[in-house]
C-alpha positions as CSV (number, residue, x, y, z in Angstrom):
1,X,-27.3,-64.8,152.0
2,X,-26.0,-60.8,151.7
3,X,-26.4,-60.2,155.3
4,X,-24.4,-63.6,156.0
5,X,-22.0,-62.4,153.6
6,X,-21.7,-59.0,155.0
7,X,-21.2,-60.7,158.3
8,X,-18.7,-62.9,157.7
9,X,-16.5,-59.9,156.0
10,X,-16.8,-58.3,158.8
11,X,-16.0,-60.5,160.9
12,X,-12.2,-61.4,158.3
13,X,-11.6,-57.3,158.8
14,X,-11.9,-57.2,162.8
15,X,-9.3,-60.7,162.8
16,X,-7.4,-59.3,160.6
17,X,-7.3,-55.8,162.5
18,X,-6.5,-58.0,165.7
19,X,-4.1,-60.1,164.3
20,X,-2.4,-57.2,162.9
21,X,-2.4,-55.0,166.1
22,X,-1.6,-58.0,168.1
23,X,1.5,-59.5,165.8
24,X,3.1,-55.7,165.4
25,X,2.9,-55.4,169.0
26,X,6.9,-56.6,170.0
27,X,5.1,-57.3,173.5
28,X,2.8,-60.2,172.0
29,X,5.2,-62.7,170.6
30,X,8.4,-60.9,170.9
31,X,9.4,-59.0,167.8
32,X,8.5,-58.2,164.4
33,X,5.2,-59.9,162.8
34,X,5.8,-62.8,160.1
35,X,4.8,-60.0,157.0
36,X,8.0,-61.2,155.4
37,X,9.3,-64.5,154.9
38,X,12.7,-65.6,154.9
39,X,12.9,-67.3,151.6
40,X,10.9,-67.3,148.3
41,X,11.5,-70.4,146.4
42,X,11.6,-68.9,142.8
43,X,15.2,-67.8,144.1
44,X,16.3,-71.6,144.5
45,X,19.0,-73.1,142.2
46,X,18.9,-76.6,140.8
47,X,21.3,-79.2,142.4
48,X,22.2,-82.0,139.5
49,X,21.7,-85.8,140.9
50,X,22.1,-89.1,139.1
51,X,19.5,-91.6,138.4
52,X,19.7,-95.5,138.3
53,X,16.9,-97.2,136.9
54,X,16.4,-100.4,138.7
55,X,14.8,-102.3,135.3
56,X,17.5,-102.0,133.2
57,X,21.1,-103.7,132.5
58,X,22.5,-105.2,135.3
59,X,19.8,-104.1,138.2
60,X,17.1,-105.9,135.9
61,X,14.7,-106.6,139.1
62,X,11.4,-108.4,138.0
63,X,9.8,-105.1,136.8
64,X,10.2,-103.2,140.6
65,X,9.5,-100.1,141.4
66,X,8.5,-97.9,144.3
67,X,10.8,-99.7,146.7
68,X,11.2,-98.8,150.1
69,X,14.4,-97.3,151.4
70,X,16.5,-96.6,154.5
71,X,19.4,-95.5,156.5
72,X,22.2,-98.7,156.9
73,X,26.1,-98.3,158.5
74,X,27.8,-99.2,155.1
75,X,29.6,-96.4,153.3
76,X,27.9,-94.4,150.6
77,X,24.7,-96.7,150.7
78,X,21.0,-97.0,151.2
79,X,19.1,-100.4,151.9
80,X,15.8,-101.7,151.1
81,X,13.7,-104.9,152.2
82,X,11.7,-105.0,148.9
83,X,13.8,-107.0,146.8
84,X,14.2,-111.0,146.7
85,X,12.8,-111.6,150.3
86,X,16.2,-110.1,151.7
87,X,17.9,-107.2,153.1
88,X,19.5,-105.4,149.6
89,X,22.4,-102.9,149.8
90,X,22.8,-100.1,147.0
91,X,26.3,-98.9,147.0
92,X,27.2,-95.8,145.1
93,X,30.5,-95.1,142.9
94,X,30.8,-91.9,141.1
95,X,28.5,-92.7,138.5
96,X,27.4,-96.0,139.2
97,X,25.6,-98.1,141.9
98,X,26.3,-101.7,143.1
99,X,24.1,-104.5,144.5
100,X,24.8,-107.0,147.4
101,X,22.1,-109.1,148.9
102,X,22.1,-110.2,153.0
103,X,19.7,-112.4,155.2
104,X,17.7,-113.9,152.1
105,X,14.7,-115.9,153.5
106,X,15.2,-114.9,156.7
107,X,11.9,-114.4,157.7
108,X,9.3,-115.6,155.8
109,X,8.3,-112.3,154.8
110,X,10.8,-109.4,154.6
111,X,9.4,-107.2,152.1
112,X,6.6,-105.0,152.1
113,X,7.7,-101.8,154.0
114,X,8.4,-101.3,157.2
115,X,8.8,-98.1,159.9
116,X,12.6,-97.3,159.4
117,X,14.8,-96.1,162.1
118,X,18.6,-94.2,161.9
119,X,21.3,-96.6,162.0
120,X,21.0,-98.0,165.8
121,X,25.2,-99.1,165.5
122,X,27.9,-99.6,163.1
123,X,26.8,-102.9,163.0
124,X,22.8,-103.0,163.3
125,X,20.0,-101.7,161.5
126,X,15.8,-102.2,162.3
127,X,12.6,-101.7,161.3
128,X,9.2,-102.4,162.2
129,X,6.3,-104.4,160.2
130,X,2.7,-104.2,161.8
131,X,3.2,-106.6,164.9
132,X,6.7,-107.2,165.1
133,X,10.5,-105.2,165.2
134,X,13.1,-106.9,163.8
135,X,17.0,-106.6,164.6
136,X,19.6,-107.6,161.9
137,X,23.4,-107.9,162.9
138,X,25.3,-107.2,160.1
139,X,29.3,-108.0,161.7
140,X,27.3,-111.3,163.5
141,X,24.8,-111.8,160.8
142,X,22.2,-112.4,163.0
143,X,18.5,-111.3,162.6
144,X,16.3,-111.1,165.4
145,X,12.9,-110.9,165.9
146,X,10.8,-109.7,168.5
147,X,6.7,-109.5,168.3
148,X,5.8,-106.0,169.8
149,X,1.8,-106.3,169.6
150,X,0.7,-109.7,170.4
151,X,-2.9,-108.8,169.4
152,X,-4.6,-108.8,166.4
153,X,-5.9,-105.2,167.0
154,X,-2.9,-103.6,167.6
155,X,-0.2,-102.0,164.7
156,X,3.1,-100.5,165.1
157,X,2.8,-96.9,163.9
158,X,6.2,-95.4,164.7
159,X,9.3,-96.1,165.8
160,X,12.3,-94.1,168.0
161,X,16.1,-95.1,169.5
162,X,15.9,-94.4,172.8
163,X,19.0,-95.6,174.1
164,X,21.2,-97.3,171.3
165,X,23.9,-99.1,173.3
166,X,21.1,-100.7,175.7
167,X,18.6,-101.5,173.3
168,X,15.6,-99.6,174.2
169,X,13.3,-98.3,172.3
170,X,9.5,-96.0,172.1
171,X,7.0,-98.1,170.0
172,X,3.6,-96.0,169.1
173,X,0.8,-98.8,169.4
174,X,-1.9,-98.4,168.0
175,X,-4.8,-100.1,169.0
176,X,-8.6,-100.1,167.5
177,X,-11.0,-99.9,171.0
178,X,-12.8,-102.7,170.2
179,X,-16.5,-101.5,171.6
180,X,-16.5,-99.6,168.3
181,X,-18.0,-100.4,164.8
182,X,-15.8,-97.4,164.0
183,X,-12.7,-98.5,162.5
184,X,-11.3,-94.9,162.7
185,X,-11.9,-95.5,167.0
186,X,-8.4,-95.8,168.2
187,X,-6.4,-94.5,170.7
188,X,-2.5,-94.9,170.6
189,X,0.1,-95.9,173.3
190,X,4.1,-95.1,173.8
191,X,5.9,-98.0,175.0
192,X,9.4,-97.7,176.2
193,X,10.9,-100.9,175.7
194,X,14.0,-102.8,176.3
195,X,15.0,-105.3,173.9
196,X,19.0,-105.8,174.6
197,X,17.9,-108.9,176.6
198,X,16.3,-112.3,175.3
199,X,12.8,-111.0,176.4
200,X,11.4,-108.3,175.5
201,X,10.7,-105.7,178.5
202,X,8.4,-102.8,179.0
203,X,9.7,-100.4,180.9
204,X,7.3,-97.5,180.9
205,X,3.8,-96.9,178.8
206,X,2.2,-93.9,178.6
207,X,-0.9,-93.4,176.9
208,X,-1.6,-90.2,173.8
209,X,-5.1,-90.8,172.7
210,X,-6.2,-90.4,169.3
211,X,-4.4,-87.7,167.3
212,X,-0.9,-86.9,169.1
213,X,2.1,-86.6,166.8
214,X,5.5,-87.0,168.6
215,X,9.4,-86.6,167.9
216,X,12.1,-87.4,169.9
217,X,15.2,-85.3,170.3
218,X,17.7,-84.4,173.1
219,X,16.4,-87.5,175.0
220,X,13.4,-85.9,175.0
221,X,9.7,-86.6,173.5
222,X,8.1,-83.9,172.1
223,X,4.6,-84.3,171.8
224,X,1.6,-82.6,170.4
225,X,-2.5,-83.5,170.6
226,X,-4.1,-81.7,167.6
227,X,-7.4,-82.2,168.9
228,X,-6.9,-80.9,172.5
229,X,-4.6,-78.2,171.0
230,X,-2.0,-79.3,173.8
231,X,2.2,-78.9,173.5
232,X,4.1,-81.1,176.0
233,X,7.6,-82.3,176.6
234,X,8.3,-85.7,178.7
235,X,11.6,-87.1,179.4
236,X,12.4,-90.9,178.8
237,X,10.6,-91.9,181.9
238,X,8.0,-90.3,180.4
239,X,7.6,-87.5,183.1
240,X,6.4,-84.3,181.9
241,X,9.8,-81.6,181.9
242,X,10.1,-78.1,181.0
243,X,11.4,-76.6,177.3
244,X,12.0,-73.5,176.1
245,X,10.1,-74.2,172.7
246,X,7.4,-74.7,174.9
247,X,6.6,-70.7,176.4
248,X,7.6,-69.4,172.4
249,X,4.7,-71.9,171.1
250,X,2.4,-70.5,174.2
251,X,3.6,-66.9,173.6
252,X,3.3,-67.1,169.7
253,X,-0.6,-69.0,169.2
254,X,-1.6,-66.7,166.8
255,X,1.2,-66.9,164.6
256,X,2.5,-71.2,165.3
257,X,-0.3,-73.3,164.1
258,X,1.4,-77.3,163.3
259,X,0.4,-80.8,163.5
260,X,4.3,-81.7,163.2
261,X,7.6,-80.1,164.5
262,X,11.4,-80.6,163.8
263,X,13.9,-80.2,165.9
264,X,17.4,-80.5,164.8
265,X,20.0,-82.8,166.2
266,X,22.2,-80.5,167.6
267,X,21.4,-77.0,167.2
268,X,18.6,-74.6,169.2
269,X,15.9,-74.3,166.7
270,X,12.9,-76.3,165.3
271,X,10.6,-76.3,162.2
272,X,6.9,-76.5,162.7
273,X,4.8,-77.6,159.5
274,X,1.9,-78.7,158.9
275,X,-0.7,-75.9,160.2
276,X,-2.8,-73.3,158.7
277,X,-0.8,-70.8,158.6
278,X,3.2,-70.4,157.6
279,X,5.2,-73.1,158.2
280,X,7.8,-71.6,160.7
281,X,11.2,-71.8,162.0
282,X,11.9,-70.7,166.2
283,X,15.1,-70.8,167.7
284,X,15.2,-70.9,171.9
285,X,18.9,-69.7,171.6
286,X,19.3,-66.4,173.6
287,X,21.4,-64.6,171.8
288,X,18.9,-64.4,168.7
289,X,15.5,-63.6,168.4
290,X,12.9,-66.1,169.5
291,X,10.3,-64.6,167.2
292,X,8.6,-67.1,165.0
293,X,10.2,-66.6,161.1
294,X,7.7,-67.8,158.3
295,X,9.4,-69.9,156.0
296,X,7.9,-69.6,152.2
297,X,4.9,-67.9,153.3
298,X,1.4,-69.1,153.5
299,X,0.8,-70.1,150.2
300,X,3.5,-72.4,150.1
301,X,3.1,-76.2,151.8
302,X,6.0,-77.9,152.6
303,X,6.0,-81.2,154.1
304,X,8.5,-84.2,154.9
305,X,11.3,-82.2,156.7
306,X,13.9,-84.5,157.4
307,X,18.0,-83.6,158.3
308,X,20.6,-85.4,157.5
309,X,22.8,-87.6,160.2
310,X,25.2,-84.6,160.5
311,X,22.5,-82.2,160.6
312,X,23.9,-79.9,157.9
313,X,21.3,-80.1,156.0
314,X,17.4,-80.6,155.5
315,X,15.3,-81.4,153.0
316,X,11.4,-81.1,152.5
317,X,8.4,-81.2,150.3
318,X,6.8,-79.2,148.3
319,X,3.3,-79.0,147.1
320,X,-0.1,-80.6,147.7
321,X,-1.2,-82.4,144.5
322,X,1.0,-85.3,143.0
323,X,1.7,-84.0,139.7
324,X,3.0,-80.4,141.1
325,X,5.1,-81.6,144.4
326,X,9.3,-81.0,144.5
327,X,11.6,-81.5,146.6
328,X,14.3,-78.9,148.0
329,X,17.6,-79.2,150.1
330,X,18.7,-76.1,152.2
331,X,21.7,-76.1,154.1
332,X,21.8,-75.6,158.0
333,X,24.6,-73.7,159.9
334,X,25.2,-71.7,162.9
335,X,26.2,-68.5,160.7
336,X,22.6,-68.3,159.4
337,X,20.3,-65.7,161.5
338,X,18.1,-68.3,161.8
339,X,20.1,-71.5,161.2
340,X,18.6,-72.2,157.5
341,X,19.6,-71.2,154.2
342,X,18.4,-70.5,151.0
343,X,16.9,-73.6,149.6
344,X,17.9,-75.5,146.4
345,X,15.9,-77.2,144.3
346,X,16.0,-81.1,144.1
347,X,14.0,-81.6,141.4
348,X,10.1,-82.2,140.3
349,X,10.1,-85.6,142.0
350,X,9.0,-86.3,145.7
351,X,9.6,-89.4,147.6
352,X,7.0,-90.8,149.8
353,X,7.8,-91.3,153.7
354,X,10.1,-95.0,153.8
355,X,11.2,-94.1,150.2
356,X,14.2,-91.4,150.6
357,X,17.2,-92.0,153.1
358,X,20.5,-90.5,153.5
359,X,24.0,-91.6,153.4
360,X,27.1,-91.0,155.2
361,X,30.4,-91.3,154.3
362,X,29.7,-89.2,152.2
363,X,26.8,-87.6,152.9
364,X,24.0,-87.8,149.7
365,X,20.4,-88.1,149.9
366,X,19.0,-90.9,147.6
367,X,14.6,-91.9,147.0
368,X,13.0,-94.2,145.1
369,X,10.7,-93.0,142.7
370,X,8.4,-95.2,140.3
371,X,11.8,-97.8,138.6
372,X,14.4,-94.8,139.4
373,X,16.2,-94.3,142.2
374,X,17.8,-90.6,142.5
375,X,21.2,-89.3,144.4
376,X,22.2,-86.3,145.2
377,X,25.7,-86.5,146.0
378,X,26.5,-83.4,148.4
379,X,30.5,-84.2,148.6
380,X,33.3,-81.8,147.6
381,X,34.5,-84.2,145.5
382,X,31.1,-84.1,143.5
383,X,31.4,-80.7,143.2
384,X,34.7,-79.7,141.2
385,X,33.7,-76.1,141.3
386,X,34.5,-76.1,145.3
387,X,37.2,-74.4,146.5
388,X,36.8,-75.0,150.3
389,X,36.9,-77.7,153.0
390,X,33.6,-78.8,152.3
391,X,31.0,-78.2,149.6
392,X,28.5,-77.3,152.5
393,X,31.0,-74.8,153.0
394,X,30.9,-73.5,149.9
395,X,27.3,-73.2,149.8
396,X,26.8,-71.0,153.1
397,X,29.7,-68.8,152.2
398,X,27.8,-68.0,148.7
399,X,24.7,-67.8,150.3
400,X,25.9,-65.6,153.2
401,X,27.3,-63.5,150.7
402,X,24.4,-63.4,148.1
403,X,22.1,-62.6,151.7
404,X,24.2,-59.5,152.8
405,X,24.5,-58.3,149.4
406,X,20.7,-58.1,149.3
407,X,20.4,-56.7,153.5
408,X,18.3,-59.8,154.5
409,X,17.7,-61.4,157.9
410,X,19.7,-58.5,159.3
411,X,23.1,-59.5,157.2
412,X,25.0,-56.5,155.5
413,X,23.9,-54.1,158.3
414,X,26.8,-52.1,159.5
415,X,28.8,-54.1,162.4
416,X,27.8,-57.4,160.9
């Protein structure tokens, strides 16, 4: 047992020696190693929210909780299929929140979750439950349904807009392989589908095996195969293209290890989470630095990234264990070395995936926890203390500030 021991040391000092040489060397992934991280999260402020219990008063609801919760085109409002075998909208007013109740018992079964989707149009929302996608018209109030997986072995296991005005959409289909007593032996399929006709029409297929994770962005499908260790981008006729992100994850394998990455809407940069080591930020923009920054460093998990619809801002996850996770908010812009700011703390609550959305008009991000649902309202006018155009204004110009004060990322350095 010593001489294993002694081995194995031995064997942490010479990767460590590597990795060291290897991630100091500006030649190996272009720059500076990850010794520093950009944030810690002891430095985060607290962001005040309100909470509307759902058992109480008027929003008495048979003793729900947990309910699941997305994106809809209404003003300052978040929907949920839980509720009364209908489609429910939550509206928010400064301080209180209002209930209106569409397509009652119009399927047999509405409720029970769902894979949520953006808003597809001003007028149309969807989701998808095991076998079947269904399509509700809000200005027409029409639902439609259309069954995806016409087998019995087969689930829907995510959902993306491909093209919005024509209907089509990527389905993930999973599918056991049905030679195996192994229920865990399944291999998964991408189906690019148009649905803006009566029939439902698949356009392209293209199969992922077992354990790929996927995100689509820039009408393009990122895709990434943890067990074959493989990175790939495919357009929407699923046709393999090249990507910048692509030759900085190649260049940078000892320092990018994900299952998951984010890529904002708009901006050159994406979030990879999920690995073994740091979850990390990379920009392909080529007037900054394509070197891998470490987020919170290594001893910090975040999960759950998600930005809101006008990508200003993301929030995520923190922690492993139930009792301990968080959530934080940090706000994204262009002035920001590498596009993310100092992070603010949400709270000591978390939101399972189909339980948190976002609003527009204004912009808040609302979960379900337990009987409570929780806003954060991120408007000026919820933020007397602002003095600029927008609060997300006010919060990068302290931040910026508070940054260069302290010479971090580069800010405060003469000529900047």
């Amino acid at each position: 047992m010593r001489y294993k021991i002694k081995y194995s040391m031995t064997m942490i000092v010479l990767l460590l020696s590597f990795a060291g040489v290897t991630l100091l060397c500006s030649g190996a992934n272009g720059g500076k190693s990850m010794q520093n991280n950009l944030y810690h999260l002891k430095e985060a402020k607290s962001l005040h929210h309100i909470e509307y219990n759902l058992n109480a008063g008027l929003f008495r609801l048979a003793a729900v909780e947990n309910i699941s919760i997305f994106a809809v085109p209404q003003p300052n409002s978040v929907g949920s299929n839980d509720i009364n075998n209908s489609i429910t909208i939550f509206t928010f007013g400064k301080t209180s929140m209002h209930r209106h109740t569409y397509f009652k018992n119009a399927v047999e079964d509405i409720g029970g979750g769902g894979q949520y989707l953006p808003v597809i149009s001003p007028d149309l929302i969807g989701f998808g439950q095991t076998r079947a996608f269904e399509i509700y018209d809000f200005k027409m109030n029409l639902h439609r349904e259309f069954t995806i997986v016409s087998s019995l072995g087969g689930t829907i296991e995510k959902i993306a807009i491909a093209d919005a005005q024509r209907r089509h959409f990527i389905f993930d289909i999973e599918r056991h392989s049905g030679r195996s007593h192994d229920p865990w032996d399944t291999s998964s399929t991408l189906h690019l589908i148009d649905l803006g006709g009566e029939n439902i029409k698949v356009i392209k297929k293209l199969d992922i095996g077992s354990a790929t994770t996927w995100t689509l962005a820039d009408n393009k499908l990122f895709l990434y195969d943890i067990g074959k260790d493989i990175f790939k981008v495919v357009n929407l006729e699923f046709e393999t293209v090249n990507h910048p992100l692509l030759e900085i994850v190649k260049k940078n394998k000892l320092v990018i290890n994900f299952t998951r990455v984010h890529l904002h809407p708009y901006l050159p940069f994406a979030i990879f989470e999920a690995g073994e080591k740091d979850e990390v930020v990379v920009t392909w923009d080529q007037k900054r630095s394509s070197t891998p920054q470490s987020l919170f460093g290594q001893h910090v998990t975040s999960t759950e990234f998600d930005f809101s619809p006008d990508g200003n801002w993301v929030v995520f996850q923190v922690g492993g264990a139930m009792d301990d996770k968080k959530t934080y908010l940090m706000p994204v812009s262009e002035r920001y070395p590498f596009y993310l700011g100092t992070p603010m703390k949400l709270g000591d609550v978390w939101f399972n995936a189909g339980r948190f959305a976002w609003t527009t008009n204004p912009v808040s991000f609302v979960g379900c926890f337990l009987e409570d649902i929780y806003r954060w309202d991120l408007s000026k006018e919820a933020h007397p203390e602002c003095k600029r155009a927008t609060f997300h204004d006010c919060v990068v110009e302290e931040d910026l500030q508070k940054l260069a004060k302290e010479r971090r990322q580069g800010l405060g350095a003469k000529g900047r």
